[in-house]
C-alpha positions in Angstrom: 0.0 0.0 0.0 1.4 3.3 -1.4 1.2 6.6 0.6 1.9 10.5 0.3 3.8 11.9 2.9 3.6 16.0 2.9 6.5 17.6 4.9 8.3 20.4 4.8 12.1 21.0 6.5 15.1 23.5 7.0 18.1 22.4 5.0 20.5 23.8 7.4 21.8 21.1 8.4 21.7 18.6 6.0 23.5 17.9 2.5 20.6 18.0 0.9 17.2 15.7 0.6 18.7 12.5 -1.0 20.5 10.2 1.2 24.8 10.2 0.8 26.7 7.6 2.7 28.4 9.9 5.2 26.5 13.0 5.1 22.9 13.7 7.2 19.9 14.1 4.8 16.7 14.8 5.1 15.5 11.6 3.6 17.8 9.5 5.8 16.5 10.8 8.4 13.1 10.3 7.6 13.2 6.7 6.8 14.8 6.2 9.9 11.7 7.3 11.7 9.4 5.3 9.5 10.7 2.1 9.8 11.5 2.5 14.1 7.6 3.3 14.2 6.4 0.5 11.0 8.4 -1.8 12.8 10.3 -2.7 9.2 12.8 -0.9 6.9 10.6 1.6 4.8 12.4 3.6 2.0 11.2 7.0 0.8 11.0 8.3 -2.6 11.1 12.4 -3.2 9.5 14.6 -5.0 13.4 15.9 -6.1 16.4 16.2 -4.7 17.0 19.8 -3.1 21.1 20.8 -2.4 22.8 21.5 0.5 21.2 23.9 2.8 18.2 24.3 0.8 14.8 24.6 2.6 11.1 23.3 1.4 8.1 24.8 2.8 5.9 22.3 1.1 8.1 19.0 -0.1 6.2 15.7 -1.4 7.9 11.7 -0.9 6.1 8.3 -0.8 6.8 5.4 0.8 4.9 1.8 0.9 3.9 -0.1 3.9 3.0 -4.1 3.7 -0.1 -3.2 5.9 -2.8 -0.6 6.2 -1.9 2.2 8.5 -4.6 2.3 10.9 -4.6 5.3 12.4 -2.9 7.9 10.3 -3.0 10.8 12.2 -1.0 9.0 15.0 1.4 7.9 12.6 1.9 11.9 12.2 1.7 12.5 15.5 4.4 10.2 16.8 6.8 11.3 13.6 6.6 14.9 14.7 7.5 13.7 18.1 10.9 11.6 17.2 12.5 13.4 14.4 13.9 16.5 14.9 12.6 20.4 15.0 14.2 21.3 11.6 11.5 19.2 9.9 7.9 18.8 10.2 5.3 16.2 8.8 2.2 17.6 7.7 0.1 14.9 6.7 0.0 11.5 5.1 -2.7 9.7 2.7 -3.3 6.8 1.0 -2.6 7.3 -2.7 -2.6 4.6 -5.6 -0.4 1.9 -6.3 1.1 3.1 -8.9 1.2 7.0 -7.6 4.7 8.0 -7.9 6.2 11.3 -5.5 8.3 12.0 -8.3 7.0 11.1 -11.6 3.6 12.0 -11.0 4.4 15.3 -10.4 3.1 17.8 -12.8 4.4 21.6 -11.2 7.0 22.5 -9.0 7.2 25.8 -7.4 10.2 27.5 -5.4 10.5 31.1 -3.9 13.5 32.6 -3.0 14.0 35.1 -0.1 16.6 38.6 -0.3 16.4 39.8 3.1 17.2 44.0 2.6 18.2 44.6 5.6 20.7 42.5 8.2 17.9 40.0 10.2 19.3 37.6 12.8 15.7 35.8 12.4 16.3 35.4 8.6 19.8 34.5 8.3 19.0 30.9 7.8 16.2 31.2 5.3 17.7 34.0 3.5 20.2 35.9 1.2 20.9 39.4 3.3 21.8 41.6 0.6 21.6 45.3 1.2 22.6 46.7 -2.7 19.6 48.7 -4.1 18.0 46.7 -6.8 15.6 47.5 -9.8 12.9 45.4 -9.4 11.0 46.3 -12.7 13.9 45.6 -14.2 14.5 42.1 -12.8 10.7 41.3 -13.2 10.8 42.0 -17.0 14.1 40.2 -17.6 12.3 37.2 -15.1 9.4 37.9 -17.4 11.3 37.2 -20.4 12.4 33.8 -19.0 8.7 32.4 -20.4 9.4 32.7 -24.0 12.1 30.0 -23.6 12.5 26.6 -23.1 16.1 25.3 -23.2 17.6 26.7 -19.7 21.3 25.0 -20.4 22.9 28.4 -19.7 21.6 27.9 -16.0 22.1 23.9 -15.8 24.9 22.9 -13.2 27.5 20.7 -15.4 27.7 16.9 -15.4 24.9 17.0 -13.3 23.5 13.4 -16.6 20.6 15.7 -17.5 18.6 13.8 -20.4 17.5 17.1 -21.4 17.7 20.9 -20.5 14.1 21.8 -21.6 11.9 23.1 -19.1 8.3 25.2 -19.7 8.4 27.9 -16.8 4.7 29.1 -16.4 5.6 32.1 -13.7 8.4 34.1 -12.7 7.9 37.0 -10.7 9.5 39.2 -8.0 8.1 41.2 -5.4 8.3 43.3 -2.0 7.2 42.1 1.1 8.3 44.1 4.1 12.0 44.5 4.4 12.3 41.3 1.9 12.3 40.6 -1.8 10.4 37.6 -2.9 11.4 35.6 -6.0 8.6 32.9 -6.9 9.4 30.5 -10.1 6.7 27.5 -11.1 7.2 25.1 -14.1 7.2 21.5 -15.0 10.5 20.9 -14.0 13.8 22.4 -12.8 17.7 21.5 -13.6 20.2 21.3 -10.6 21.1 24.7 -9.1 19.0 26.3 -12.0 17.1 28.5 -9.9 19.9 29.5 -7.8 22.1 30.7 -11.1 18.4 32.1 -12.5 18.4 34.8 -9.1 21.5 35.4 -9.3 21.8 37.0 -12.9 18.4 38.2 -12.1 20.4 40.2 -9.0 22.6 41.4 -11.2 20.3 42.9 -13.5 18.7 44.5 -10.5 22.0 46.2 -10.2 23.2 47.4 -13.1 25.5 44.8 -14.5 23.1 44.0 -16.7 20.6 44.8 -19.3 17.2 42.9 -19.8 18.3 42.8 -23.7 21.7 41.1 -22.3 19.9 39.1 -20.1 18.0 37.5 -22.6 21.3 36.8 -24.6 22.4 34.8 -21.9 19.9 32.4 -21.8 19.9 32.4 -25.7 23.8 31.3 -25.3 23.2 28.3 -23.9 26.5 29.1 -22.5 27.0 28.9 -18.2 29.9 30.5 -17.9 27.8 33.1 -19.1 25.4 33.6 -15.9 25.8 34.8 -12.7 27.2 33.4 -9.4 24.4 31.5 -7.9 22.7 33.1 -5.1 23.3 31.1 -1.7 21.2 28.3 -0.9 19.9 29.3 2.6 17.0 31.7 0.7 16.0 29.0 -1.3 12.5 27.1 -0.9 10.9 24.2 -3.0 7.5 25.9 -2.3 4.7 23.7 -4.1 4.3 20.4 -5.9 1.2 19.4 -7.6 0.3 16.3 -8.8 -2.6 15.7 -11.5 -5.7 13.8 -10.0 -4.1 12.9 -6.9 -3.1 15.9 -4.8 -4.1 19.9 -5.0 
């Protein structure tokens, strides 16, 4: 019996979701607490691998279990309890079979976080970066990111892509207090891609520059072209939607 396990963590302190042999991960540490409370070994599988110190407000896995869970909402309960405060399980359901956390996925959504001004409540979920920025500007070069579909120029090398094509159906910043708020949705993303995607976007806040040469670098195909990627701390997998199984 196949279920969806809804969760969300802070990456802080972990290498990243997928498990490594001699590194904590989110997922490791996840299955760990499955299989002490199902009373058998019980693997996860994720929605996507996030890197190093990358957060996820909303974050998708499924796992199987040779018997029905009878009471669910313990299950939750007593998860909560033993793992530790930097994540947090939200809910689990039965799904299909054949339901797949990662295949089955139709959207994926991050938002990234530019704290303004220096915060010592957001220096774990956030780029502090004080430069004045031009956020028209960035939001029509972010704009411009729509009318393409081969995102190489922002795709981390040797990272066995089978392709670089992704459809991006949003990209948009805006203000929100004393941060800036980046949000990004489409089918699919390459490794760091939306980390090298806000930082070129930065730097066309800034002046380095223009929308036109913007849109020349993602026309390049080229990622020595791009930007520095921003830091991973202000990054969030934010959303995953899954047709005719989840919202």
């Amino acid at each position: 019996m196949r279920y969806f396990i809804e969760l969300q963590y802070d990456g802080s302190a972990y290498c990243g979701w997928q498990r490594q042999p001699d590194q904590p991960s989110v997922q490791q540490c996840i299955e760990q607490a499955l299989s002490t409370l199902l009373h058998c070994p019980t693997e996860i599988v994720g929605a996507g691998r996030t890197d190093t110190g990358v957060n996820a407000s909303y974050y998708v896995a499924h796992f199987d279990s040779e018997a029905e869970i009878a009471d669910i909402e313990q299950l939750v309960y007593k998860l909560n309890k033993i793992l530790p405060a930097d994540i947090a399980i939200l809910g689990i359901k039965r799904v299909a079979d054949n339901a797949h956390a990662r295949f089955d996925a139709v959207e994926r959504e991050y938002t990234y976080i530019i704290a303004t001004s220096k915060s010592p409540f957001l220096r774990h979920t956030s780029w502090y970066y004080n430069v004045p920025l031009d956020l028209d500007r960035m939001n029509e070069a972010a704009a411009a990111l729509l009318e393409y579909e081969d995102f190489t120029s922002f795709a981390k090398l040797n990272s066995n892509n089978t392709t670089n094509i992704c459809h991006i159906y949003e990209a948009r910043w805006w203000r929100e207090g004393t941060t800036l708020r980046f949000r990004i949705r489409a089918n699919r993303f390459l490794r760091n891609m939306v980390r090298a995607i806000v930082g070129t976007l930065v730097d066309v806040g800034r002046g380095r520059y223009t929308v036109e040469e913007f849109r020349e670098i993602v026309k390049s195909r080229d990622l020595s072209r791009c930007s520095t990627g921003a830091p991973a701390q202000g990054l969030f997998l934010s959303n995953v939607k899954y047709k005719g199984q989840m919202q």
